[in-house]
C-alpha positions, 0 to 999 in steps of 0.5 A: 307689336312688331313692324310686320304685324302693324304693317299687317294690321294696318293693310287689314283695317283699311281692306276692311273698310274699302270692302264695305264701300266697293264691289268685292273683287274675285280674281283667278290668278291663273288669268291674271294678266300683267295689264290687269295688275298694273291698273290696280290702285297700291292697296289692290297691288299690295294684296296680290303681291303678298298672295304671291309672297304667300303662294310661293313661300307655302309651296316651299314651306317657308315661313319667314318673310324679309319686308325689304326683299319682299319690296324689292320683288313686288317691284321687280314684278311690276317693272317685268309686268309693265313691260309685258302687259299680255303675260300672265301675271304668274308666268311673269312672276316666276321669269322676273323673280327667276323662280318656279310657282307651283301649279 
């Protein structure tokens, strides 16, 4: 099995079990802000990220993720969101990573 799919494995096995044990969370990610993103504990952080990764990747029909890229811009959102607590946290993502979501 390849680093990626044991690291997917892995994230999946533990939301698994932190879903049986918690409210399930529903966020609208067009509301999001970036207060909200830095409240949330790594598991919850690294979800919404690789939603984002996901969501913009799709848009550009990309299929290939770096893990190491990915890294480095799930921090850079989180510094820029840290610094901006009242910004979306998608308007956010797209000045930080310099690129345009979709809509």
């Amino acid at each position: 099995m390849s680093r990626f799919a044991c690291i997917v494995a892995a994230m999946l096995a533990a939301s698994s079990i932190s879903a049986s044990a918690e409210e399930k969370m529903i966020v609208d990610m067009r509301k999001m802000t970036c207060a909200q993103l830095t409240k949330l504990g790594f598991q919850d952080f690294a979800g919404l990220t690789m939603w984002l990764s996901g969501y913009y990747n799709a848009s550009r029909r990309n299929m290939v993720i770096d893990l190491e890229q990915y890294a480095r811009a799930a921090t850079a959102v989180k510094n820029a969101c840290q610094a901006n607590p009242r910004a979306t946290v998608l308007a956010t993502t797209g000045r930080a990573l310099g690129i345009k979501l979709p809509r």
